[in-house]
N, C-alpha and C positions, 0 to 999 in steps of 0.2 A: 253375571259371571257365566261365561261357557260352560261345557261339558266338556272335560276329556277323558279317552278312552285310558285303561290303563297302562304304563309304557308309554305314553305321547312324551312326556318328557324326557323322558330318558331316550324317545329317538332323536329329538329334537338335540339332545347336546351329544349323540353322537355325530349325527352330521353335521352340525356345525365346527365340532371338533375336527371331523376327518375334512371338512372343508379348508378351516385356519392352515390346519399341518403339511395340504397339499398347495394352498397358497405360500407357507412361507417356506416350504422347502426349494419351491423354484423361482424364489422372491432373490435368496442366494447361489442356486446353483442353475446355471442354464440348460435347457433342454440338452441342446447337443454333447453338453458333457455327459447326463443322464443316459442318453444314448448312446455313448460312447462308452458306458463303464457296462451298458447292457451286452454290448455287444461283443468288448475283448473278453469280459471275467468268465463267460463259461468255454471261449475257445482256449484260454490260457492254462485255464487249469485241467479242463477236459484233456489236453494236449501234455501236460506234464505229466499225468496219470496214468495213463496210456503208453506213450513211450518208454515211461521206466519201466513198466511192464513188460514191454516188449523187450527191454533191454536186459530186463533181470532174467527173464524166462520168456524168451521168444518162441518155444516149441511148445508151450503151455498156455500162454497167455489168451483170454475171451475176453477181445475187445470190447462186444458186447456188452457185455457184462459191464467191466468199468466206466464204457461210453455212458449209457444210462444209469449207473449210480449216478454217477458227476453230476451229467443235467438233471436229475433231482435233489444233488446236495447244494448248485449253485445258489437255492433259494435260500440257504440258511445265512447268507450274509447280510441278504436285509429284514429275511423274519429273527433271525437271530440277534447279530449286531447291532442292524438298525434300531429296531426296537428294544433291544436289551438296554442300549445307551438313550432312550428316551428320557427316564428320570436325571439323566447326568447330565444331560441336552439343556433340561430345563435349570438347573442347576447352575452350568458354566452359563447362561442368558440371566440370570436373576429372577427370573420367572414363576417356579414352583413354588415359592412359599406363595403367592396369590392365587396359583390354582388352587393349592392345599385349603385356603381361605375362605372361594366357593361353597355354597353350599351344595354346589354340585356334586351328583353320586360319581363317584371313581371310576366305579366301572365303564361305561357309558364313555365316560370322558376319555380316556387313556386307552380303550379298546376303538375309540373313534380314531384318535391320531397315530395308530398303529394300522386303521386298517388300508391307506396307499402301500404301507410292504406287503401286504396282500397279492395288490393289483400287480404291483412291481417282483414279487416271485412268481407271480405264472407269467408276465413277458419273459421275464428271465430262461424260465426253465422251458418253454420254448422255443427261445433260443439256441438253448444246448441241446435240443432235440435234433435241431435243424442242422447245429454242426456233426451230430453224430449219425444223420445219415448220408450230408453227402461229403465231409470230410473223410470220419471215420467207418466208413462203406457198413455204418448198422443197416440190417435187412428191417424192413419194418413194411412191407408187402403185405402183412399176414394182423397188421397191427389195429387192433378194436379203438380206434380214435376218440370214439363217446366215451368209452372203458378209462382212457389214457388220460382224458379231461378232467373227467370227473376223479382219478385221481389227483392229478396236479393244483386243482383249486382244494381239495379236500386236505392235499400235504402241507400244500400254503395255509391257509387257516390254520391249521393247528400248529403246523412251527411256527407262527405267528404267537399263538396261546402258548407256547411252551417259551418263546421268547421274553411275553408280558412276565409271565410267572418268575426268569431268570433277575429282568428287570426290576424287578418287586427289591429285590436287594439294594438295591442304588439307592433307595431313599435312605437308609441308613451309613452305607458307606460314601464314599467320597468319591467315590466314579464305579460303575457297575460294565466298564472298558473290562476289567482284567476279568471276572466271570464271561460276560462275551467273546473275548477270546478263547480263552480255557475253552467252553462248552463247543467254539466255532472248528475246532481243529480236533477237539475229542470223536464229534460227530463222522470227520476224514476218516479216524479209525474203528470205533464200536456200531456204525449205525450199516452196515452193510453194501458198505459206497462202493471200495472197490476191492471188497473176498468176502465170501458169506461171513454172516455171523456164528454159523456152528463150527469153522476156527479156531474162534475165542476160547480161552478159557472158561469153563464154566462159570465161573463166578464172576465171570463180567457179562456174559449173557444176560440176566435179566435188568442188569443198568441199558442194555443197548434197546430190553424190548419195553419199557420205558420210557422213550424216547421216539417219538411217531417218526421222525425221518426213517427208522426201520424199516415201516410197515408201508412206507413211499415208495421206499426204492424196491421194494420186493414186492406191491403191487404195480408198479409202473414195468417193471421186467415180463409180469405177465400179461399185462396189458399188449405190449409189442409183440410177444410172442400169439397173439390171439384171442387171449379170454375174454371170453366178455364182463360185462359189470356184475353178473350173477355170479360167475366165478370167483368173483376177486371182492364180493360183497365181504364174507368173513372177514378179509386182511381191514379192508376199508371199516370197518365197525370198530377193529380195534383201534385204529386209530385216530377216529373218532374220539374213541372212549379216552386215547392219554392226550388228547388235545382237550378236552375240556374240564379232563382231571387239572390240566396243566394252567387254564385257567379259572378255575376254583380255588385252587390253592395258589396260583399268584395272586388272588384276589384277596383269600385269606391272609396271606404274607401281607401283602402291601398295606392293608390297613394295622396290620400289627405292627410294620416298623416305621409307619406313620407316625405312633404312639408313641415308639421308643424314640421315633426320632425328634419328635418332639420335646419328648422328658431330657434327652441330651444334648438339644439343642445344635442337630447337626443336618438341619433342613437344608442349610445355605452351606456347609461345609464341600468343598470341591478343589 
């Protein structure tokens, strides 16, 4: 019998996992659509956000400002969405109860086929970089690029994690759709997309800081404005910190409604 090191298994079913999920997602959808939904979703929304701004308060309005919220919130559709509808995925396919069956550890498994939304939020939020400087004339001359990176994969991972965690619910209810949207258009408003978060009311503040897309958009703002990564280390720790908060505790969830979902018999419910 070999030797393995510890974790060899549990890398093992992550990438086989993130292999299956990225084969059978373009088993169904073709590239070009893929490329097609990267490319309209952060000009269209980027572009409503903006405008109305301009429209509401044209003598006021920092394009700026909303430009780059946006192209860091576009990532919440498939760290959010995508992956929040994972266990409902598996659900309307027939699927879950044989992964449930596995003697497979959860984790491992379900942070494997969540992590192509990963790769697929930093194309994305790229994207909308791209539209915001040469659409919407962002200055970004002055912009610490390493700085900028290492946020956008550091915001992806963790709304990714905070996605898993939202998904963790789905195994109990009958589609984990209506939390995915709820939390996908919550974030529009409390996560500092497009007006600070010290607007808010107080008592919605600390649901927004909470929430790493926070600590995204207001270290990707400083990023373009110049700082570098040692400046913008603090923000990036904290959000670090509710990214893994976010998957600790979907991890706790998910095996807890595992249980109950089990005792009620509503694994296959959908």
């Amino acid at each position: 019998m070999t030797n393995q090191f510890p974790g060899s298994q549990s890398i093992r079913i992550f990438v086989s996992s993130a292999t299956f999920a990225f084969k059978a997602l373009f088993s169904w959808l073709r590239p070009e659509m893929w490329l097609m939904q990267v490319l309209t979703l952060p000009l269209f929304q980027m572009a409503f956000f903006v405008y109305l701004a301009r429209f509401a308060a044209p003598t006021t309005t920092n394009v700026a400002f909303i430009a780059v919220g946006n192209a860091m919130q576009v990532a919440s559709f498939s760290s959010i969405f995508a992956v929040c509808n994972l266990t409902s995925e598996e659900k309307w396919q027939g699927t879950l109860v044989p992964l449930i069956a596995t003697p497979a550890n959860r984790f491992p498994l379900f942070l494997g086929r969540a992590s192509f939304q990963i790769l697929n939020g930093i194309v994305t939020i790229a994207v909308g970089f791209l539209y915001a400087n040469t659409l919407f004339q962002v200055d970004m001359a002055r912009t610490d690029f390493v700085a900028l990176a290492i946020v956008i994969v550091v915001t992806t991972f963790a709304m990714t994690g905070f996605g898993l965690m939202l998904g963790s619910v789905g195994l109990f209810m009958r589609t984990a759709m209506i939390i995915a949207n709820i939390f996908l258009f919550i974030g529009l408003l409390i996560c500092g997309v497009n007006f600070p978060v010290t607007v808010l009311p107080v008592w919605i503040q600390p649901i927004s800081y909470a929430i790493p897309m926070t600590y995204g958009t207001m270290a990707a703002r400083a990023a373009v404005q110049g700082t570098d990564i040692l400046g913008i280390a603090p923000v990036l720790l904290q959000e670090i910190a509710t990214g893994l908060g976010s998957i600790l505790i979907g991890y706790v969830l998910f095996l807890s409604f595992e249980v109950l979902a089990r005792r009620r018999g509503t694994l296959e419910e959908y």
